[in-house]
Steps between C-alpha positions, in 0.01 A plus 500: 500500500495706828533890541658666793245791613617840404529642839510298840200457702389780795617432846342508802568781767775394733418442834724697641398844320185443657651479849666847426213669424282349788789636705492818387115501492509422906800769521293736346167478733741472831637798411165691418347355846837631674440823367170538560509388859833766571235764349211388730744532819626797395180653464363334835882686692401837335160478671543407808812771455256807439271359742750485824601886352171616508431367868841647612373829354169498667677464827485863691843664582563456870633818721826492653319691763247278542451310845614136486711249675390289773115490589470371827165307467195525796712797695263741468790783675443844392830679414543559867405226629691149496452138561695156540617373156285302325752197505608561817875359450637801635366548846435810564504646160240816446332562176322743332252491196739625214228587308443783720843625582530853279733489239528886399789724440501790774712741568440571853480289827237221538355434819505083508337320701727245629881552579695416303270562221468185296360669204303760364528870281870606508790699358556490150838421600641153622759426794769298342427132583775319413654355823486862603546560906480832585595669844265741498104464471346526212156700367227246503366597141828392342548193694124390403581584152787257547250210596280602184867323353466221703767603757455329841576817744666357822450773817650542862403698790849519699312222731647216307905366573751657314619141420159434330503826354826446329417161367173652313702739382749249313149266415444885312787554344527156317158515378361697217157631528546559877559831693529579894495823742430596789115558621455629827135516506402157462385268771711172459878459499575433193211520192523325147266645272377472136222609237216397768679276722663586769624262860730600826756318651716549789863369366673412155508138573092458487443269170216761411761695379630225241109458445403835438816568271426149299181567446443878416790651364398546175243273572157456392347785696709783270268721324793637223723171419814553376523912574822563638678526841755753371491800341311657809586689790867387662416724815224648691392812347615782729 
């Protein structure tokens, strides 16, 4: 006689609940190594990020008022003294050692030593620059302070055609940053000048002009980038 066993012999784990918790094992540690690697980085970015803000804040405030712009390299001119441009692809051109060009606020006349002045102490208050032509001329100290702006000033003597004279006068008007009037004590026909620079021609059509204008209005000689052309004078003071 044979007796069935009272309750049915223990299985064996099935494969596949294995698998699930292998999987989830894995899914676990992935997840821990994910996390721990964003917290690394993250701490790593909010280093470097105090360490950049630290450097910035080291870094000394800079002067509007202090000289800058172009340093013409080996020139060794005096601030009234000149010589050829350090380049030299724009014959003729004068320049002086910005560095040395006054930059004060004065309220009276300053006695400059080249005409037109290409720099140097001036009026507190600008010539408007913006394509401006005036009739009339205008005090040196406000025109300089115009080429502190990075205004190239364009002069005539009365020696130069009217044609040519009219033509600079239109090259004036369309271009902001630019101002022209009369200057009856300076040598050459017509005179382009800017914040240390400064060349003579005898007629419009000379590709100086285009050269000079490319190159330095609001070019890389201005001492106060981006002060405004407007807001100035609109005529002579009387």
């Amino acid at each position: 006689m044979s007796f069935d066993p009272p309750h049915p012999p223990a299985q064996a784990p099935d494969d596949r609940a294995r698998s699930r918790r292998t999987r989830a094992i894995a899914i676990g540690l992935s997840a821990a190594v994910v996390a721990g690697l964003v917290t690394f980085g993250s701490y790593l970015l909010l280093e470097n990020s105090e360490a950049t803000e630290q450097a910035e804040d080291a870094s000394p405030a800079q002067d509007a008022k202090q000289p800058g712009g172009e340093q013409p390299g080996g020139e060794g001119a005096d601030a009234g003294g000149e010589s050829a441009d350090a380049d030299g692809s724009i014959e003729g051109l004068k320049s002086w050692d910005a560095a040395k060009l006054g930059r004060e606020h004065v309220a009276g006349a300053v006695d400059y030593p080249m005409k037109p002045p290409v720099g140097g102490d001036h009026n507190p208050a600008w010539m408007n620059c913006d394509g401006d032509v005036y009739e009339k001329a205008v005090p040196d100290v406000n025109a300089v302070h115009s080429l502190e702006h990075g205004a190239v000033w364009v002069t005539h003597n009365g020696k130069a055609a009217d044609a040519d004279v009219s033509e600079l006068a239109e090259r004036v008007r369309r271009t902001p940053f630019s101002l022209m009037s009369p200057y009856a004590d300076q040598e050459g026909a017509i005179t382009l000048s800017a914040w240390g620079k400064q060349v003579t021609v005898d007629d419009a059509s000379d590709p100086r002009v285009d050269q000079f204008f490319t190159r330095y209005v609001q070019g890389p000689q201005t001492p106060e980038p981006g002060a405004p052309c407007t807001g100035g004078l609109a005529k002579a003071p009387q």
